[in-house]
N, C-alpha and C positions, 0 to 999 in steps of 0.2 A: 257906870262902868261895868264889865261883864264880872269882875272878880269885886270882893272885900276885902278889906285890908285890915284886920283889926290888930287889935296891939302888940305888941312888939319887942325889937332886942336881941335879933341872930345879925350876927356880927358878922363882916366879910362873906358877904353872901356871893360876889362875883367875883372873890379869889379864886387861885389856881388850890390845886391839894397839897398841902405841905410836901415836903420831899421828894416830891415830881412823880407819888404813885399814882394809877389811875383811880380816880375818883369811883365807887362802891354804889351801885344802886340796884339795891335788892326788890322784887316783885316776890309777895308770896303768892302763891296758886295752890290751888284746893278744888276735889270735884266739885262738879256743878256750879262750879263761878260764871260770870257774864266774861266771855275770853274777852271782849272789846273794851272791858275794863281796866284790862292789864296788857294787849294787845296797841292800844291806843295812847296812852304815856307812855310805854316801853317802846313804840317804834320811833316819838318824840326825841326820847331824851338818849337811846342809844344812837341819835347821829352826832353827838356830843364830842369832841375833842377832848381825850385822855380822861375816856370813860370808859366802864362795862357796867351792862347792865345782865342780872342773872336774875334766873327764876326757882323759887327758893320753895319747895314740899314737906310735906312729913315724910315723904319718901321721892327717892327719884323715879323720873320715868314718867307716864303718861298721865295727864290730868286732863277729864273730858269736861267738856264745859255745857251749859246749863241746858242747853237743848238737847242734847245726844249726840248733837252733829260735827264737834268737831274737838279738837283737843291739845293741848301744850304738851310740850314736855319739861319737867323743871331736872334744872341741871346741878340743884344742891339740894340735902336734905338740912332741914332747920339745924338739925344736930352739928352742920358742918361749917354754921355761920356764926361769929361770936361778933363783927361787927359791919355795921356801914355809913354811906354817909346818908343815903336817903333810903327810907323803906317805903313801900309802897301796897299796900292793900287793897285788892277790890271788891267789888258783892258778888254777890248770885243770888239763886235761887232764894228763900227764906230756908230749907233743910240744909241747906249749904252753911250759910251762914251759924246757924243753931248749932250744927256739927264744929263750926270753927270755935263755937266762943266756949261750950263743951269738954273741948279737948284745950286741959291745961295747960299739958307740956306749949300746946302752939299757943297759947293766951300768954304763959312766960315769956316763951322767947321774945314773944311783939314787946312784951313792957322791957325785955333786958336789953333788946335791940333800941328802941325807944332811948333810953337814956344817955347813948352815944350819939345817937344822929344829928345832921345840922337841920335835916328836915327828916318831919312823919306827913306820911302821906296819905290820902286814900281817896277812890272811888266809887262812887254810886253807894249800895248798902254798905258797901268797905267800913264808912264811917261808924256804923254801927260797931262793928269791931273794936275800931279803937275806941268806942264810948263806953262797950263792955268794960274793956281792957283798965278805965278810970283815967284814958291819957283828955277826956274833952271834957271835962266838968268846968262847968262857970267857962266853956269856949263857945266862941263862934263859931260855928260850921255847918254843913250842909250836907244833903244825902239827895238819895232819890225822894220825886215828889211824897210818893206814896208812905214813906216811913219816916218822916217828920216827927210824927207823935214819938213813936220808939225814941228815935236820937234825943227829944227833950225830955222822954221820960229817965234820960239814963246822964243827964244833968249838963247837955249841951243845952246852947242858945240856938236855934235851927235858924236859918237865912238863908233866903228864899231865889240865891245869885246860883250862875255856873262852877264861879270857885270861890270859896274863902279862907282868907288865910287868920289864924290866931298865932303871933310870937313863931312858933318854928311848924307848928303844922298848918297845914292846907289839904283842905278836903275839897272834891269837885263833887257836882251833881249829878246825875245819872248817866251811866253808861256811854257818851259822847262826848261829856263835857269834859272827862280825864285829857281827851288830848288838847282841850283848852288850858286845861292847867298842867300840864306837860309843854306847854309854850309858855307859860308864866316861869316854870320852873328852869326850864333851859335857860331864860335872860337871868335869874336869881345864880344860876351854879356858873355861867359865863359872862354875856353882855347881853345887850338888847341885837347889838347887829346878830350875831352867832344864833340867835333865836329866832330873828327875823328873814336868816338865809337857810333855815332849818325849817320854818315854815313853809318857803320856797322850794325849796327838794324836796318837801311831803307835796309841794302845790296843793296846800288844804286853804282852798280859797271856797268853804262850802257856801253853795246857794241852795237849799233845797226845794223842791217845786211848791211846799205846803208853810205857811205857816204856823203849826200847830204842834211845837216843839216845845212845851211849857202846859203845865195845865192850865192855866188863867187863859191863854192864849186858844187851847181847844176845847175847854165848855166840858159840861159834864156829862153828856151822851159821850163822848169821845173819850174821855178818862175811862166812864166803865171798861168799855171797848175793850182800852187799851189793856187793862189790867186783866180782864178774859185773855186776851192773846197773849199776852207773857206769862200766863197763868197756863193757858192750855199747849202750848210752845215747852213748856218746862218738863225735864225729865226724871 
């Protein structure tokens, strides 16, 4: 199967929100993140019925993402968020990332947000974050190929799928694979249909011309490659 499913115990996972508010789905954003990190679950799960999804800073205002080229804008500062129902973290750069786990106030928030949510979330190096943060110890979870070693050095289980889930987090694999798990997440916070017609208004029916979307799958001439061009790509 393209996700894991490891152990478990969140409860009413395709209930509605108590009290008929909209359901809370936080992105944090930080310079130099991969934007298709949070770009990709976030266009998933905001076509959700009696949902918002917000993008959450150390400040508001423009966040450029990892190449130079292009950039969000978050529309809360950490300061301004004391709950949600799903958080959602993604990677970038490695000085991105460094910067993130760094700055305490933003390492706080994730672990004070952490403790309310029905789900913790993350993307690509995102993971590393939360394993900073102490939310993956003794979990299952996944990151980008390339930072494996990091995630188990910091006391995940690393697994080697697009998404994995442990009990109430779920981490996806690099950079693309967030909006696979941003269709997992959609049938968990609704139904299977409502996630299935949400795949259909994205028509993310991808075929790509290559198969070499996995390292196992593109050999290691094409690993180096890859990792010089997201290497010399970065800003």
């Amino acid at each position: 199967m393209a996700g894991v499913l490891a152990a478990t115990g969140v409860a009413a996972e395709g209930a509605g929100v108590a009290g008929g508010r909209k359901r809370r789905i936080g992105v944090l954003v930080f310079d130099r993140m991969t934007l298709l990190d949070a770009v990709g679950p976030a266009e998933v799960l905001s076509r959700l019925p009696n949902t918002e999804v917000k993008l959450i800073g150390r400040r508001r205002g423009e966040v450029r993402g990892d190449t130079g080229h292009g950039a969000l804008i978050a529309d809360l500062r950490i300061d301004d968020v004391d709950r949600l129902d799903v958080l959602l973290v993604p990677g970038g750069s490695g000085a991105a990332g460094t910067a993130v786990v760094e700055h305490e106030p933003t390492m706080r928030w994730i672990r004070h947000i952490d403790r309310h949510t029905t789900w913790t979330t993350s993307v690509c190096t995102g993971s590393l974050i939360l394993a900073y943060a102490g939310l993956l110890v003794g979990r299952e979870a996944t990151t980008y190929w390339s930072a494996k070693d990091v995630l188990a050095e910091k006391g995940a289980v690393y697994v080697p799928q697009r998404w994995v889930r442990s009990g109430k987090y779920v981490t996806a694999a690099g950079v693309s694979a967030g909006i696979d798990m941003g269709l997992y997440l959609a049938a968990a916070l609704t139904d299977d249909t409502t996630a299935k017609a949400v795949q259909l208004a994205l028509e993310y029916d991808p075929q790509p011309p290559f198969d070499t979307g996995s390292p196992d799958k593109a050999g290691p001439e094409l690993q180096e490659l890859a990792m010089r061009l997201l290497l010399e790509s970065q800003r």
